[in-house]
N, C-alpha and C positions, 0 to 999 in steps of 0.2 A: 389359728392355724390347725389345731386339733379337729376342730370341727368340720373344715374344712379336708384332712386326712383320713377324717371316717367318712365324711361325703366318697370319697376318691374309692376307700375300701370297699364301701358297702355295695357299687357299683360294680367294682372287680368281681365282688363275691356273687353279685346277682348276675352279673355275665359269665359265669363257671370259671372265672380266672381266679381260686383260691392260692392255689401252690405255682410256682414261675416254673414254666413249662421247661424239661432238661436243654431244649435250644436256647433259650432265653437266657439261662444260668449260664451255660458254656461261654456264649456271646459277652456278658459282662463279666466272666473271667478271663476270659483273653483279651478283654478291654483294658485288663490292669497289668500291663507290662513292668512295672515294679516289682513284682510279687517275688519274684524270684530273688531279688538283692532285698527285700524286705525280710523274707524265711531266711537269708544268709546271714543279716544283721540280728537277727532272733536269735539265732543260734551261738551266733560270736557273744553279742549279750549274757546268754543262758551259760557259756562256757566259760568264761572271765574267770565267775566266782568260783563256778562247780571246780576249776583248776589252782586257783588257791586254795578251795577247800580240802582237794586231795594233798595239796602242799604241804598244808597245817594238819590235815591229818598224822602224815606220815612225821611229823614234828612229835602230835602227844603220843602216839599210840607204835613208835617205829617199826610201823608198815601198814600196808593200806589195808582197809577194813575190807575183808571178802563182801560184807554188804554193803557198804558204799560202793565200792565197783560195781556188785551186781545189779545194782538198784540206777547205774549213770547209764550201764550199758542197755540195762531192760529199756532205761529210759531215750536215752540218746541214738540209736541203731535205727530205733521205726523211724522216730522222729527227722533222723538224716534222709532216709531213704525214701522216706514221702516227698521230702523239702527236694530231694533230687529228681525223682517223678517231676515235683512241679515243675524244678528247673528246667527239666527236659523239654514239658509242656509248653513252656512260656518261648521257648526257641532256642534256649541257651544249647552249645554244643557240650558235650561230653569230655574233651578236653578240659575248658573253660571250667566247667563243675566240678571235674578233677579237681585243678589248679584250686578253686575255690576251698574245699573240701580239706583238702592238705594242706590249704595253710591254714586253717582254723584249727586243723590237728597239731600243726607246729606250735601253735599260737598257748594253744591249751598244755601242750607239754612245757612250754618256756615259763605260762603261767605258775604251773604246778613247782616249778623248781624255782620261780620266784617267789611261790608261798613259803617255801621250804627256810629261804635266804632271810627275805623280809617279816615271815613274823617269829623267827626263834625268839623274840623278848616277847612275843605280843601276850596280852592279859587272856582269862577265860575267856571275859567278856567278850573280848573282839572277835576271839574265835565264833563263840555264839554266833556275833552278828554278820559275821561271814556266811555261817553256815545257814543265819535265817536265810540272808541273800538269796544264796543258791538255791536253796529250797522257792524260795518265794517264786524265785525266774526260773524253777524247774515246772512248777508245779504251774504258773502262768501261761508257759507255752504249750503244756500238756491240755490244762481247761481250753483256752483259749483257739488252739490248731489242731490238733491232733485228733482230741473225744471230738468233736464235729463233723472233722473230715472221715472220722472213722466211724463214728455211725450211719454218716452219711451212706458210704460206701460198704460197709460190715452188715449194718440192720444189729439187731439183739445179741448179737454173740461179742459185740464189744462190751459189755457190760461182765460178761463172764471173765474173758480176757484178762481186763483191767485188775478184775479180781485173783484170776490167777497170777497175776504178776506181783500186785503187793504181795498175797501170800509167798510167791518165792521169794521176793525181796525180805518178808519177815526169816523164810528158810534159811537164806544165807547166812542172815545174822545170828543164828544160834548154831553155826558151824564155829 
C-alpha cells in the first residue's frame, strides 16, 4: 500500500498538483457536514472539566484565579468564534448556534458549581487530575484546530500571537 501511495504521489508531484488547490479544499470541507456538531462536541468535551476545574478551584483558593480565567478566556473566545464561523459555513443558522452556544455556557456554569458541591472532600490528587484533564483537552483542541486553522488563515503572525498570549496568561498570574 505504501508503495503504491508514493506511486499516486509522485505523479501528483510530476503533474504540478503538490498542494490541493483552494477549490479542491473548499469542496471536501463542505463535504463534511458534521463538522459543525463535531467542533460543538469538542468544545462541550474541553468545557466539562475546565468547569469543574474552576469549581475546585474556587474550593482551594476561595475565588477564581485571575490566571485561570485569563488563560480559559485567551483560550476559549477565538476558539468559539472560529467553531461559530464554521457553524455559519456549514449552513447552520444563527439562531441554532445561539441556542447551541448558551447551552454549553449553562452547561459549563452548572458544571462549575458542581465542582464546587462534588469535590469539597476531594484529595489533592484528584484535583491534580482534573486539572491534568482540562489542560490535556484544552491544549488538544488548541494543537489539534485552532494553530492549523490559524496558520492556515494568519501566515507567521500566529506564532507571535500564541506567544503573546501565554505571556499574558503568565502576566495574569503574578497579578
Amino acid at each position: 500500500r505504501a508503495a503504491a501511495w508514493m506511486d499516486r504521489a509522485a505523479k501528483r508531484v510530476a503533474g504540478g498538483h503538490v498542494v490541493p488547490s483552494l477549490s479542491e479544499m473548499t469542496r471536501q470541507v463542505a463535504g463534511h457536514k458534521g463538522v459543525a456538531v463535531a467542533m460543538f462536541l469538542g468544545m462541550t468535551l474541553d468545557g466539562i472539566p475546565e468547569s469543574l476545574v474552576i469549581g475546585a478551584n474556587v474550593l482551594t483558593t476561595e475565588h477564581i484565579s485571575l490566571s485561570l480565567l485569563g488563560g480559559l478566556i485567551l483560550a476559549n473566545l477565538p476558539e468559539a468564534l472560529s467553531s461559530a464561523a464554521g457553524m455559519k459555513e456549514q449552513g447552520l443558522r444563527v439562531p441554532r448556534i445561539l441556542v447551541m452556544w448558551t447551552s454549553l455556557m449553562l452547561m459549563t456554569g452548572v458544571g462549575a458549581a458542581l465542582g464546587t458541591v462534588l469535590l469539597a472532600d476531594a484529595s489533592p490528587e484528584l484535583f491534580a487530575l482534573i486539572q491534568g484533564v482540562a489542560a490535556g483537552a484544552m491544549l488538544t483542541m488548541v494543537a489539534e484546530t485552532m494553530l492549523p486553522e490559524a496558520f492556515h488563515k494568519g501566515g507567521g503572525v500566529v506564532g507571535l500571537s500564541t506567544l503573546a498570549g501565554f505571556l499574558l496568561a503568565i502576566y495574569f498570574n503574578t497579578l
